[in-house]
N, C-alpha and C positions, 0 to 999 in steps of 0.2 A: 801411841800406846793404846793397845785395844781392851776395852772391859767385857766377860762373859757374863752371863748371868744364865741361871738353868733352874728353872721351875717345874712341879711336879703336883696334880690333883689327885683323889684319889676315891674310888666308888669301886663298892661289892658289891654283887648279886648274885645272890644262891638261889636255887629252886628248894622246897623240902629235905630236906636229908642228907648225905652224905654219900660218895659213893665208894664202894669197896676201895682200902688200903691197896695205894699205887696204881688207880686206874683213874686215867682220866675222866674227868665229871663232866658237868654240864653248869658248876659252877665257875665267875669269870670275873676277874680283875680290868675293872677299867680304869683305866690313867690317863689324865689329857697331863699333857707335859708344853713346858714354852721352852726354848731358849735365846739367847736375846746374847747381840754383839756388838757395841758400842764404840767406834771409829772417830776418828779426826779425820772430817773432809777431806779431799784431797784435789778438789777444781772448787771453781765459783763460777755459776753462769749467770750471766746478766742479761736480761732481755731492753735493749734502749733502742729508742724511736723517736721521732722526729713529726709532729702532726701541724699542717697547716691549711691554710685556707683559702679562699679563693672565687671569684664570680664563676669561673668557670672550669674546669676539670683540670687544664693543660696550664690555667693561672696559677692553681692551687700545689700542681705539681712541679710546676718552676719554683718556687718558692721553698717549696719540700726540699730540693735535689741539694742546693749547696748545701743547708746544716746537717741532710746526711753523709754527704762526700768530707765535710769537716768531722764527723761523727768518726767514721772510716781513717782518716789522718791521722785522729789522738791512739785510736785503737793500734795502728801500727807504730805508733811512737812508744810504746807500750810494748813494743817486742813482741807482740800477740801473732802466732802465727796465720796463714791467708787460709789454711784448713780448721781453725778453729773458729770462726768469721763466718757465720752468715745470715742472707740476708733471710728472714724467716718472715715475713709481714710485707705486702706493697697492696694497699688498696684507697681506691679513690670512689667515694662515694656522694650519691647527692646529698643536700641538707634542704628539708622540705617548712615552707611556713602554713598555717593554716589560717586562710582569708577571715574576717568579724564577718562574722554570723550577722546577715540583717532580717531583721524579722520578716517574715511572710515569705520570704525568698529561701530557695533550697540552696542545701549545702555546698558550698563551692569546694572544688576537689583541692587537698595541698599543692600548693605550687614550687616548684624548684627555686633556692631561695642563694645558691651558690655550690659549692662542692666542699670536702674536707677530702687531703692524701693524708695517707698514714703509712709510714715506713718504719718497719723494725731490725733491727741486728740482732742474730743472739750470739753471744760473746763467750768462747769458755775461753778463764782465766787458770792458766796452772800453777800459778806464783799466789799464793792465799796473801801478800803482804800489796797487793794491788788493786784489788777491788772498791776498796774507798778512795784511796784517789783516781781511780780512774771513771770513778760513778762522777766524782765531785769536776774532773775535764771536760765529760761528756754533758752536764748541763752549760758547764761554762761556753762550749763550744754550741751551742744550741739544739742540742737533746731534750726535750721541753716533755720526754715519755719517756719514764722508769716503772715497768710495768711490773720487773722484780729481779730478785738477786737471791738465786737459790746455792748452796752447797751440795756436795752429791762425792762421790764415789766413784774411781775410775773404773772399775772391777765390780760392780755391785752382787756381781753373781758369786764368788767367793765367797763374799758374808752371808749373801743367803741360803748356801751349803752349809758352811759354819755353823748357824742358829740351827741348821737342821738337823746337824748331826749332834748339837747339845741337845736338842728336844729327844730325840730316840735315844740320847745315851741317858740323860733323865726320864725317862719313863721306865726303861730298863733295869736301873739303878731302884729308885722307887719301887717298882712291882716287885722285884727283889727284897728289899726292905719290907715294906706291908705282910708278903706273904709269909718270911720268916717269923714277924710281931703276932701274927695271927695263927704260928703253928702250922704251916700249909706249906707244901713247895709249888713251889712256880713250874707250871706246865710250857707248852711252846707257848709263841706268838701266834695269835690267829688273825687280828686282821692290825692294819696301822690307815691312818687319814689323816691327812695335813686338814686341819681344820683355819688355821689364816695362815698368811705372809705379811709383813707388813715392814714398808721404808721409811723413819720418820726424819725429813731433816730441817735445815733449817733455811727458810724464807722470808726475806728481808723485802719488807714494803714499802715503798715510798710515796712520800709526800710531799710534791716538790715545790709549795710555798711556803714549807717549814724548812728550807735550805737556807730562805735566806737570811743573811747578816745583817745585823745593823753597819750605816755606813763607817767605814776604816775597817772594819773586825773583819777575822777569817776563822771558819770553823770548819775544819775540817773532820769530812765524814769518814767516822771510826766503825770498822765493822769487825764482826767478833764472829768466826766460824762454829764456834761448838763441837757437841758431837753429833754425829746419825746414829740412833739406833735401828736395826734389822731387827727382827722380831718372827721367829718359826714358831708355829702350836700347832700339835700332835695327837689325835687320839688311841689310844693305843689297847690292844683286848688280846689279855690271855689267859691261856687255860692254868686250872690249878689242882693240884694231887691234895688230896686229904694227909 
């Protein structure tokens, strides 16, 4: 179920005077207008990784490889299709220490101290009743990097026509309204400006030593989609008859 919402501001500016009965003036109706479209998700994407360690590059990457190929396993146990699945993260980088400072002697340069791989999946999930448990397999299988868990919209460009077309029908409506309150008819439209867009949804953050349980207990992670709002605003200027 979708909510609209359609907001409307409203500023006049006249110069001096009036101008002749049914002729266009130089007086002008500004409207900034919003409107706003409120959705229930309809994916979950999960970004989970795998980070480990290592004396040396090809250590730290052996290491790495099974708990991501185990990472990979629970996701297709999960029915997750192999084009929704990728791999969006692989790097391997040095870890540097820096030598005790001895007095009178200069700086000795950081030295390579071992390596860290870092491998990521990002996951779109189409089933919103599987993202907590499959967050909660994916540490148990050794995903040790949950970087986040965003909702989103298969179609996002829909809604953001939608909000568009409520903003210009609310500025419309409005300059309408204003102008009749103030006695005045409404001229054309002169100019129109998307002055924002905007997608808010929701992202889920994690904390992966507050996962765990005291021993025997199981808590399983509960996640709650919300909605997204889209959000169009409009400026809008037209002319206006005496």
């Amino acid at each position: 179920m979708k909510r609209l919402l359609a907001l409307a501001f409203l500023c006049v500016f006249a110069s001096p005077g009036f101008a002749q009965t049914n002729e266009i003036s130089k007086q002008g109706i500004f409207i900034n207008s919003e409107g706003i479209v409120r959705l229930r998700p309809e994916i979950a994407i999960i970004r989970a990784g795998v980070v480990t360690e290592g004396r040396t590059a090809d250590e730290a990457l052996s290491k790495n490889r099974p708990a991501i190929n185990r990472a990979v396993e629970i996701v297709r146990k999960y029915g997750i299709a192999s084009v929704d699945v990728t791999t969006s993260q692989l790097r391997i980088n040095p870890k540097y220490t820096q030598p005790a400072l001895n007095p009178g002697a200069p700086r000795a340069a950081p030295a390579i101290d071992g390596y860290e791989a870092r491998t990521e999946l990002e996951i779109i999930v189409r089933d919103l009743t599987k993202p907590g448990p499959l967050v909660d397999d994916l540490v148990k299988s050794g995903s040790n990097s949950i970087s986040s868990l965003t909702f989103a919209l298969t179609e996002p460009g829909k809604a953001k026509n939608e909000a568009r077309r409520m903003a210009a029908q609310a500025a419309k409506e409005r300059a309408s309204l204003y102008a009749e309150a103030l006695g005045l008819q409404l001229g054309e439209l002169i100019s129109i400006t998307e002055t924002e867009y905007s997608m808010a949804d929701d992202n889920v953050m994690f904390d992966l030593p507050s996962r765990k349980a005291a021993p025997g207990t199981v808590t399983p992670l509960m996640v709650e989609p919300g909605e997204i709002a889209v959000k169009a605003s409009v400026q809008t200027v037209w002319q206006i008859k005496k």
